[in-house]
N, C-alpha and C positions, 0 to 999 in steps of 0.2 A: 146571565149566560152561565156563570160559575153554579149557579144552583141547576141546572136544567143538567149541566154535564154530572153531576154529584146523583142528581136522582138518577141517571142513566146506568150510572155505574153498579150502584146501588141494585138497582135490578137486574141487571146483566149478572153479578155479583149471587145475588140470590137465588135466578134460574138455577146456578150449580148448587150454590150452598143451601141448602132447607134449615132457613135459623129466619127467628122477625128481628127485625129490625128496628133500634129505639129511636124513638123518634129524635129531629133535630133540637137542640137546647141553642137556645139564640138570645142576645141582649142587647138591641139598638138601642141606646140613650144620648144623648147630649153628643161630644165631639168624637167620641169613641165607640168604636162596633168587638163584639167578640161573637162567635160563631163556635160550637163540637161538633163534630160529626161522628158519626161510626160507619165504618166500612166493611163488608165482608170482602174478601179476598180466597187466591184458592192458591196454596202449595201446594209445592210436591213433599211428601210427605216420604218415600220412600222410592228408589229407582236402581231397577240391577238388571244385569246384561248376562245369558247362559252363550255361549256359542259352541255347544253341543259336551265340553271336557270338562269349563270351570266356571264358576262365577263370576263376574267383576259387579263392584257394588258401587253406583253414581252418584248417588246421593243417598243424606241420611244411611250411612252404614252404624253410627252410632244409637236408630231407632229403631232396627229389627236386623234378623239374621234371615236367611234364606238355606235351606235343604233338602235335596235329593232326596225321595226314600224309595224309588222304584224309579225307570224309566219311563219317563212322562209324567211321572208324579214329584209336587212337590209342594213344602208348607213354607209359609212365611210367620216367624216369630216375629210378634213389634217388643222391643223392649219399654219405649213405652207409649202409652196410652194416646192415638191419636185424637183430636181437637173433638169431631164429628162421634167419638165413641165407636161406633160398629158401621157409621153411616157414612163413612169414607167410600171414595171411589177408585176400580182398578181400571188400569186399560193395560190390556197385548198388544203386543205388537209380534207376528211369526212368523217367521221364516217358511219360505210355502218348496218342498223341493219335487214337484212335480203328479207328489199324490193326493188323492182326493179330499178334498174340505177340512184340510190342518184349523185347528182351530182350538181356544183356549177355555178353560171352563171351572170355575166355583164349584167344588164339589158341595156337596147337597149338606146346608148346616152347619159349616166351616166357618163362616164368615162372624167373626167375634171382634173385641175390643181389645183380645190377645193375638189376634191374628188370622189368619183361613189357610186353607188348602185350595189344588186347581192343578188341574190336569191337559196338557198340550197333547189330542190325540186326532187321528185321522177319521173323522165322522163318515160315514156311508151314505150320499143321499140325503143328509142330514139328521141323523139320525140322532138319539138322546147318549148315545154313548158310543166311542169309537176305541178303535187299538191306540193306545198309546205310543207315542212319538218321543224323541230325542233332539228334535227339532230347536235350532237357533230359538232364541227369541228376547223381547225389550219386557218389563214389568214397570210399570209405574204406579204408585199409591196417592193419591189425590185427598190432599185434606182440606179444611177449612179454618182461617182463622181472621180475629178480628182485630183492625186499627181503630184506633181512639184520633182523629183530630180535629186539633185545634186553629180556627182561621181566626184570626186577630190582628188588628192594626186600628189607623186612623180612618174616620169618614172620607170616604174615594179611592181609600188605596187597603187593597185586602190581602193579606198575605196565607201562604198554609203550611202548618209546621208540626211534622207526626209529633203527637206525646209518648206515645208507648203501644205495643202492641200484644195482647192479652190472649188468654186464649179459651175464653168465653165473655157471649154479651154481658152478660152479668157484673164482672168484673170491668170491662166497659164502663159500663152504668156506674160505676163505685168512681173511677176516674171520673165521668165529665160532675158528677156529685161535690167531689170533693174542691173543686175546680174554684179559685173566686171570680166571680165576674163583678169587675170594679165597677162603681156607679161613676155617672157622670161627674164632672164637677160643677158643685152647687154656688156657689160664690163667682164663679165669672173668673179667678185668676186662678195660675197656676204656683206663683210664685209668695202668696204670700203663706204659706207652710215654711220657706225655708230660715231657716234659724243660725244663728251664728253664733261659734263657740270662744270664747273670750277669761281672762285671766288677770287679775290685780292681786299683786301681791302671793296673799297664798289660798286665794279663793278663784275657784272658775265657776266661769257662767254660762248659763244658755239664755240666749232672748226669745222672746215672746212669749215667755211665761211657762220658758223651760227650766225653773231652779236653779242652784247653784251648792255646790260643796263646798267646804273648808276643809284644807289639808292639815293637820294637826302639826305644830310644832317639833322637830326630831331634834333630839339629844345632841350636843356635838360631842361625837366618840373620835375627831381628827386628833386630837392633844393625845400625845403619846410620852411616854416618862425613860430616857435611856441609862442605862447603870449599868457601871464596871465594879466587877468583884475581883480584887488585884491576887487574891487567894486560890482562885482560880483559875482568875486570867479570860473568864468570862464577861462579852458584853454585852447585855440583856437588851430588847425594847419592848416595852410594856405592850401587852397583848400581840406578841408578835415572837419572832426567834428569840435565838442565841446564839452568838457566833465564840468558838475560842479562838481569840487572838495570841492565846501563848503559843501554840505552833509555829516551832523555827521551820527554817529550809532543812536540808539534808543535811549533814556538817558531815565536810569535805575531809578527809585524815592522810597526812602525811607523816617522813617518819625522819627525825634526826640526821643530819650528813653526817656522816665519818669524817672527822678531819685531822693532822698532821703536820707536823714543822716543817718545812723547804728549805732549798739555801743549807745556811751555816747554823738552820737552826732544825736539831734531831730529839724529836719527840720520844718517850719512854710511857708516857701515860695519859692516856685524851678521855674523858668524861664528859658525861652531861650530866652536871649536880641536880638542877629543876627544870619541868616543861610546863609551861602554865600556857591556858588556851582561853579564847574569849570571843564574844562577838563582836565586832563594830560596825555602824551604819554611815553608810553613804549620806552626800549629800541629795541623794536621789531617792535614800529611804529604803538602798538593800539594803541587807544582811551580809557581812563577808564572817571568814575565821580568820583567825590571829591566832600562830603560834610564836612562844617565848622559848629558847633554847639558852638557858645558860652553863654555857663551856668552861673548861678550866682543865688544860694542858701543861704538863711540865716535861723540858730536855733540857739537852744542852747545845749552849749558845758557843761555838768557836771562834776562835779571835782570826784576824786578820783582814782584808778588803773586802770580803765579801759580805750581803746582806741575809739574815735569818728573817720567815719571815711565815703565814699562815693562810691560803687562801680558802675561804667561803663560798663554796659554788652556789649558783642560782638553782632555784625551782622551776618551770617549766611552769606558767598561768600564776605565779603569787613574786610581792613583790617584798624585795629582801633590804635591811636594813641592819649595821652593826653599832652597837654604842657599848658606854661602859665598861670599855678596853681602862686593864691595871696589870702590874705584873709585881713577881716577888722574885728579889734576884738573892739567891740562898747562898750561893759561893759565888766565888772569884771577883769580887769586889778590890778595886784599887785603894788603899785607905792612905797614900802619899801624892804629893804635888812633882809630878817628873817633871813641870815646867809647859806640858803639851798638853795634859789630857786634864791638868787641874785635881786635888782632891777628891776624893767619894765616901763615903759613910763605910766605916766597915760593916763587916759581914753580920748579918743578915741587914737586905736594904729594902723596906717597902715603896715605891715608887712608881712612876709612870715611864719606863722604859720601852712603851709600845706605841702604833700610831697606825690609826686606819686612814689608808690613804686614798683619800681622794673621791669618797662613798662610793669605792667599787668592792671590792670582795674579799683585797687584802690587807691583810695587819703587819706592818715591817716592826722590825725591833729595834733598838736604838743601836747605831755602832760607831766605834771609834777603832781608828788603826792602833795595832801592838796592844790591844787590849787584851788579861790575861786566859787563857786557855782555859776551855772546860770550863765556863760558867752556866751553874743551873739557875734556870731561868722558869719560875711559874706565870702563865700568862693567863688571864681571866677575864669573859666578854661574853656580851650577849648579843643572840641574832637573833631577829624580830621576821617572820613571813608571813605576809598579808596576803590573802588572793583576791587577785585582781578582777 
């Protein structure tokens, strides 16, 4: 039934197109059927609409242009080269408004592979030529072109699937050529071709007498060698970076407190002799700074109840520490036993006459009641700030 409707087409097909037609290429064998056909077919090929002012273009406006060059005259350009060459078909369609045998016409010779001319004019009685008209009307361009298919499946079941559509038989012919049409199978199975791919070691294999490779031995490039250069501060890994580990953090700068005697004790000259600065590490593996302030202040120390005495302010984020408090008491030394305050070393006395009390901030100075007036007094200490 499928071949009877094929050849019907085929001819119906042909009645329009003037082309032969190649014959059917067919291969029934064993479990398997494959079938080509070629078909001709008929586009449109070009379709534009006048309605008396403009053009409107329906199809194919990318394969020719259409123009005016008189009233009721007009040419059609193809851009390009229709299927059938010169042996394309046109059909009118015209608008009739009332006067005698409107009708459309191929001027004489026109008719090319570049395009024609054709005139929409009012024939007389029928006559070979008429006044030209401005009249509505349809243009259609009728080509021809050819399918290549391919029917393929199993025995009782046929299926149809375009391959490609050409546009000449010839080229047709080149497709169903090129085409394989598989042979049966000759052995009775389908499955013994299939092969399995398999690996030992460092060889794989195909069975049924599909070979096998050997993957060659590779170098082991993992071992890598790492070295520090302390000169640098560089630490290298073989075929690979380098990192500088000597890169601190930012170091943080603060600046000496101003400080002063209090109390019964009146400073005359406060110094910082040395400032030494340093890093130290956490037990977390920061980085902090450490600054060392060593001070050395001298006044005078007044007698009577009340205490002389130096406070240390804090830093705001760093944590303070004072030690190696000494002092130098230059005058007013007691060098007799009044019975109360016991003997003292006379004048000049180096000694420990200071005391930081209590690891907060201040340093007292030592004092006893009725001890004598106006004693200078050098005090000497150092403050330690760590940031926290």
């Amino acid at each position: 039934m499928r071949g009877l409707i094929i050849l019907l087409l085929v001819a119906f097909y042909q009645s329009i197109c003037a082309q032969s037609a190649i014959p059917r290429k067919c291969c029934n064998g064993g479990s398997e059927v494959e079938c080509i056909e070629e078909i001709i077919t008929v586009s449109k090929f070009y379709v534009v609409e006048w309605d008396g002012t403009q053009f409107t273009e329906i199809i194919g406006g990318d394969n020719a242009d259409i123009v005016q060059n008189s009233t009721g005259n007009y040419t059609v350009n193809f851009a390009s080269t229709p299927n059938q060459g010169s042996s394309y078909d046109i059909e009118y369609d015209v608008q009739v408004t009332g006067v005698d045998d409107i009708n459309a016409y191929t001027t004489s010779g026109t008719k090319t592979a570049s395009g024609f001319s054709f005139v929409i004019g009012e024939q007389d009685n029928g006559a070979a030529a008429g006044t030209p008209r401005n009249n509505a009307f349809r243009l259609e361009v009728e080509d021809c072109v050819t399918a290549c298919i391919r029917y393929a499946g199993v025995e009782g079941e046929v299926s149809a699937q375009a391959i490609n559509f050409k546009d000449s038989l010839a080229n047709c012919q080149t497709v169903i050529n090129q085409l394989v049409i598989h042979p049966p199978e000759v052995d009775g199975s389908v499955t013994n071709e299939i092969q399995t791919l398999s690996i030992a070691g460092n060889v794989i294999s195909l069975s049924n007498g599909g070979g096998s490779v050997t993957i060659p031995n590779s170098t082991d490039t993992d071992d890598q060698t790492l070295t520090y250069d302390p000169n640098t501060k560089n630490l290298t890994i073989q075929d690979g970076n380098t990192v500088d580990i000597g890169v601190m953090p930012t170091w943080t700068t603060i600046t000496a407190p101003t400080l002063a005697g209090l109390g019964t004790y009146t400073t005359n000259l406060s110094q910082v002799t040395e400032t030494d600065t340093y890093w130290y590490v956490q037990q977390d593996g920061d980085c902090r700074e450490v600054y060392e302030f060593h001070y050395r202040l001298r006044g005078t120390h007044a007698a009577g109840n009340g205490w002389g005495y130096v406070d240390v302010p804090n830093i705001a984020g760093w944590d303070r520490d004072i030690y190696d408090v000494g002092t130098y008491r230059q005058t007013g030394l007691i060098s007799a036993d009044d019975g109360v305050r016991g003997a003292m070393a006379t004048n000049p006395y180096m000694g420990n006459e200071a005391h930081h009390w209590s690891n907060s901030g201040r340093i007292y100075l030592n004092q006893a009641n009725f001890r004598d007036n106006d004693a200078v007094i050098w005090l000497e200490f150092t403050v330690q700030y760590k940031r926290n």
